[in-house]
N, C-alpha and C positions, 0 to 999 in steps of 0.2 A: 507401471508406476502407480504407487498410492494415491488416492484421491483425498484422502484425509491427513491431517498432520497428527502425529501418533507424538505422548508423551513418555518418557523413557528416563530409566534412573537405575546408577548402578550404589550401593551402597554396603558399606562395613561394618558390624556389628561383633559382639560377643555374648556370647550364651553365658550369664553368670550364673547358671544355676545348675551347668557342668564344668564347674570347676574345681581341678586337681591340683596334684604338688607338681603339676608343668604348666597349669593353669586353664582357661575357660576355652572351648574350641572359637575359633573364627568364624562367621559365617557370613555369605554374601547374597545381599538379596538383590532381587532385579525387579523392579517395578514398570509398569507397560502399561498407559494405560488405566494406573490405579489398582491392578491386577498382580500380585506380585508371584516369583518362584524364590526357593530359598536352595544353596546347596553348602557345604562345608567345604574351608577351603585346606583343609588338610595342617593347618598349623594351631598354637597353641601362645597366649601371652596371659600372665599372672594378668588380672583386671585392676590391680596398681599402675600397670604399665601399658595402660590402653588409653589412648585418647578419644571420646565418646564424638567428641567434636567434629573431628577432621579424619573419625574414621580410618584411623593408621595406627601403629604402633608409638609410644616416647621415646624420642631419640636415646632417652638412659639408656634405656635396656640394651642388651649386647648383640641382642638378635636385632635389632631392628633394621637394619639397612635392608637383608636380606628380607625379612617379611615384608616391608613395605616395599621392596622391589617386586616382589611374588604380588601381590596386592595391586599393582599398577599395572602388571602386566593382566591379570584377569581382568582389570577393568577394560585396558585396551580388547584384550581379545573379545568381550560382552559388547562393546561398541562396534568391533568390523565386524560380528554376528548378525546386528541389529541391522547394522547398514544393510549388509548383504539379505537379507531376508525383506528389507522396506523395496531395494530393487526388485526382488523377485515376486515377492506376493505382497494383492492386499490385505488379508486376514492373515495375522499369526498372532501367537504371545508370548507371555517371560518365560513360559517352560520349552518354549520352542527355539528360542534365544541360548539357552541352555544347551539344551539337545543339542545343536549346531555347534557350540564350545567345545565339547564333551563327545563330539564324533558322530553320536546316534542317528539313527537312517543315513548313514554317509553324509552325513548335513542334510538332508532332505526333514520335509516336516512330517509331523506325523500321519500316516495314511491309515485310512480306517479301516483296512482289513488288518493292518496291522495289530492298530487297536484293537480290534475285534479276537484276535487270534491268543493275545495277551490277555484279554476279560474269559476268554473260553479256558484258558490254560489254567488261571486263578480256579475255575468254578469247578475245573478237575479235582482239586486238592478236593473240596467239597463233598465228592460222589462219597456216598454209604455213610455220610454225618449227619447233612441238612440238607440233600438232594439226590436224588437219583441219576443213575448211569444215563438213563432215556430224556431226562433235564436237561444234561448235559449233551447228548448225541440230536438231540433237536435244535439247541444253539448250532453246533458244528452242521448242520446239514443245510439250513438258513444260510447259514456264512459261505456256502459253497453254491448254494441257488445267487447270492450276490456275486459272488467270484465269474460266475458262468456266464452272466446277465453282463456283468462289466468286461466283458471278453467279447461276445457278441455285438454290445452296441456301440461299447470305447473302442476295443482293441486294444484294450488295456484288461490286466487282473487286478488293477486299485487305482485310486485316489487318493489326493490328499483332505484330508479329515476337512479342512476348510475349504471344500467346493461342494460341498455335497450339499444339494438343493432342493427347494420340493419339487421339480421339475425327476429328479431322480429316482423321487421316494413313489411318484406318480407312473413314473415307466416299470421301475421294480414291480409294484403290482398288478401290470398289466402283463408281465412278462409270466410271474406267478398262474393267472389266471390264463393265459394263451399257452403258456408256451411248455411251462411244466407237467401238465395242467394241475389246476386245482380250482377248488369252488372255492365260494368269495368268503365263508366262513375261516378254511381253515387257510387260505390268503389271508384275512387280516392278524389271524394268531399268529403268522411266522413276519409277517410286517410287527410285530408286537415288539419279539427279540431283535428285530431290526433296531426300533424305539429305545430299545434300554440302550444301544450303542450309542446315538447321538445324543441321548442324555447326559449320559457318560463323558462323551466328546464338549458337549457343552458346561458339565460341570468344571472341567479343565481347562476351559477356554482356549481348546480346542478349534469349537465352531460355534461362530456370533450369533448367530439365528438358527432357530428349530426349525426345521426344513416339516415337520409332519405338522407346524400352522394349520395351514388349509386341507389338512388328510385325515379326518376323521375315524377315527376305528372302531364301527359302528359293527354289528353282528348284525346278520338277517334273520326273523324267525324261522327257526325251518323244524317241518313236522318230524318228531324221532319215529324212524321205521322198529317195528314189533312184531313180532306173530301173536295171532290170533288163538284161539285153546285149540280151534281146528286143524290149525299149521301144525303145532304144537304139538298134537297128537297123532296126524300125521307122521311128526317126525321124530318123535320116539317108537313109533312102532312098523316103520320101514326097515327093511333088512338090506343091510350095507354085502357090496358084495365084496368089500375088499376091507381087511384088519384097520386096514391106515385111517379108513371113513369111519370103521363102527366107531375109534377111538375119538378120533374128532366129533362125532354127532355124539358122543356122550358125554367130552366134554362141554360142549357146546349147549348139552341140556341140564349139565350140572351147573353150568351157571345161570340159565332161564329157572332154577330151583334155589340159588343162594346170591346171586347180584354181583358175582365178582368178577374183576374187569379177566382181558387177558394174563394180564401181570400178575395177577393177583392167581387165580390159577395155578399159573405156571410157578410160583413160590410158593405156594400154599404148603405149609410143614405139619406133619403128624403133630405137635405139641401145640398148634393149632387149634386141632379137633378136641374138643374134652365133653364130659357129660357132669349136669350138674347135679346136686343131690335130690332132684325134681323128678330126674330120671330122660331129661332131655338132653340131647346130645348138638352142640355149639361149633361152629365155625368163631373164632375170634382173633382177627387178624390186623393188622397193621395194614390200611393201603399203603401200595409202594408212590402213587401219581402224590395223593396230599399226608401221606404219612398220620390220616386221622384213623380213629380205631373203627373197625368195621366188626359188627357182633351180631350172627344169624341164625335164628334155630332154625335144625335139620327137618325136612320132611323125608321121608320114609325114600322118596324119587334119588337125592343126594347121595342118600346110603347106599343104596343097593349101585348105584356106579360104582362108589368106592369099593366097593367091596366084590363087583365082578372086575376089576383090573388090579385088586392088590391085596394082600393080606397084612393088614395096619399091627399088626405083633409082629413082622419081617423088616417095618422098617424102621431105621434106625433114628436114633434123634437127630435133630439137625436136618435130614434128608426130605427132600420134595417128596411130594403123594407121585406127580405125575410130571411123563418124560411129552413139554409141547414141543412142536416143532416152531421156528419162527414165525411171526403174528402173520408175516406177508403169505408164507406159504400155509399158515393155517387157514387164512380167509380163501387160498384158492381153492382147499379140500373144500372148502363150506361152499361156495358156488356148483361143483361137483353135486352135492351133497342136495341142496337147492333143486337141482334139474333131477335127479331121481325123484325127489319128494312131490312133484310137481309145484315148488312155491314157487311163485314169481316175486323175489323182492330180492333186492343185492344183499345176500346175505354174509353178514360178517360177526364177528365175533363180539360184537359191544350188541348187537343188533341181541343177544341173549340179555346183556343184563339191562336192554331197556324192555325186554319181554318180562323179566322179573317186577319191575317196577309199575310195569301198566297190567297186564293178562293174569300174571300171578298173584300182584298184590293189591294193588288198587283198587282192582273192580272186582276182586271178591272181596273189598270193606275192612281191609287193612288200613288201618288211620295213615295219612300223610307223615306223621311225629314219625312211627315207626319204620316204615318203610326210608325214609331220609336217615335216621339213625344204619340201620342194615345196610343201607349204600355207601354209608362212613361220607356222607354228603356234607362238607364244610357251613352250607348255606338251603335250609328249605327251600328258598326260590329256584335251586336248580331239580327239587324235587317236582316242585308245581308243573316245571316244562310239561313233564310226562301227564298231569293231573287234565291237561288243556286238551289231550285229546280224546279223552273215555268217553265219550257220547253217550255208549252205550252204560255205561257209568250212573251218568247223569239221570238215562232211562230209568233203570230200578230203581234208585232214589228216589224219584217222583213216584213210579206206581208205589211203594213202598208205605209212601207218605200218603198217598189217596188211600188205599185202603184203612191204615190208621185212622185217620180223619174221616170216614164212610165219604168219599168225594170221586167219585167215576173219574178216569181219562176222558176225555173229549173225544169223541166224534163226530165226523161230516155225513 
């Protein structure tokens, strides 16, 4: 039973500014709270023959018995909703009042996988507009780490939208980091799209408290792994014993020579590549993650990939340079790939384009501006990450400057 006395109101209204030659539609709000839902109730009276007062139709009119009978009975049914819902649960609202009228979840209130499933559906329409397929495929895969997690610890696949607590939002991310696994970074990104849900849920009033209050979504600094020019070269010039690796270690150094992600790669289109009247020949692409423009002049390392796995007048407009295999089983050829070379570093396929930004660009004195530009980087701040760890960097700049200045390095 409720602990609080809940205020509740059903009322009859007319939309005057949809009215025809059968006149203005009806509509009925339901107020909860101060909180209102609105839905039409299917009928129509000229706004002559409306009483604003008493919320019913004027007896003139010829319909009226019959609307005002329709009208009495939805109010009753909005009142044995109410009741039955103030029995059953303490949190609900006027659209859940609704739903219950109207059949929705079998009368049950709304559960947030529900929810969930409904916000993921909407973000479909989305894909190839104002988001990506992989935007989308990472909601859905979040929503099924919940699904999993609520199976394991309820015994249940869901809840209702109004129990979900920080006590939950606190086990979900232990369940992330134990059980899935995952480190506490890319834990709190998929706790992220968790967040937009109960936002959501609380926009709708839904659910009365933000359950991530006391849940901070804090990121940990963590150092980006790079190869070195010695890795580097290393691993360009090891010899793959199998087709499937050459192809992976050359894509893999095409992007430690132009900055672009896997995705980016693996769409990279011939109309892409152009060459300017300068006489340089240009990468200019679209990233597919923030859909900002990425523009990279080629070095000579770039080319000569493309040009040992394709002949760029064969392919057709429209068509990919190159055929990747999925990111998962590319990173596994790349670990492969790793133990011949002798690198010791988990090597994956970003781990290139954060070797472009440090080994390739940086610390041979490529400005920040540009290198952030070539990333199709939204924000220099996330260029800086890569800046924090050059050391060696730092080094030459200094000797650089001592010699300018005739001022020795130090020694002990």
């Amino acid at each position: 039973m409720p602990t609080t006395k809940k205020s509740f109101r059903v009322l009859f209204y007319i939309r005057n500014q949809r009215e025809n030659k059968d006149g203005s539609p009806i509509m009925m709000r339901i107020t909860l709270n101060g909180v209102q839902a609105r839905q039409s109730v299917q009928r129509r009276v000229p706004k002559k023959h409306w009483n604003n007062t008493r919320g019913e139709v004027k007896h003139r009119f010829e319909e009226s018995h019959s609307i005002n009978m329709h009208l009495e009975m939805l109010r009753s049914q909005a009142y044995s909703a109410f009741s039955k819902l103030e029995r059953a649960e303490e949190h609900f609202s006027a659209q859940c009042v609704l739903n219950l009228m109207q059949g929705k979840n079998d009368g049950k209130l709304q559960t947030f996988i529900e929810v969930w499933e409904r916000h993921n559906d909407e973000l479909k329409l989305l894909v190839g507009k104002t988001i990506s397929h992989n935007y989308w495929r990472k909601h859905n895969c979040v929503k099924n780490h919940l699904v999993r997690f609520l199976i394991l610890k309820y015994k249940s696949a869901d809840l209702p939208v109004s129990k979900i607590t920080g006590i939950h939002i606190e086990e979900f991310y232990n369940y992330l980091i134990h059980s899935v696994p995952q480190a506490h970074n890319s834990a709190v990104k998929n706790m992220q799209y968790l967040k937009k849900i109960t936002k959501l849920s609380m926009q709708r009033d839904w659910l009365t408290k933000d359950p991530f209050t006391n849940f901070p979504l804090t990121f940990k600094s963590v150092e980006r792994p790079f190869l070195t020019k010695e890795e580097l070269d290393v691993l360009q010039t090891t010899t793959m014993p199998l087709p499937r690796l050459d192809l992976i270690r050359d894509l893999f150094v095409f992007s430690c020579y132009t900055g672009l992600a896997y995705i980016d790669v693996k769409n990279l289109k011939k109309e892409e590549i152009l060459q300017t009247p300068d006489g340089i020949w240009w990468i200019k692409t679209l990233r597919e993650k923030t859909k900002v423009r990425s523009q990279i002049p080629l070095l000579q390392t770039p080319i000569d990939i493309i040009q040992k796995h394709l002949n760029l007048n064969e392919v057709g407009s429209g068509e990919t340079l190159f055929s990747l295999l999925s990111n998962q089983r590319t990173n596994s050829y790349l670990k492969e790939i790793a133990m011949l070379c002798r690198i010791n570093k988990n090597l994956t396929f970003h781990v290139a384009r954060h070797t472009f930004a440090t080994t390739v660009t940086l610390q041979n004195g490529v400005p920040i501006e540009s290198v952030s530009k070539m990333l199709g980087h939204t924000n220099i701040k996330t260029t800086q990450h890569y800046a924090k760890v050059l050391d060696s960097k730092i080094s030459q700049d200094m000797v650089a400057m001592s010699k300018s200045m005739n001022l020795p390095m130090g020694t002990i």
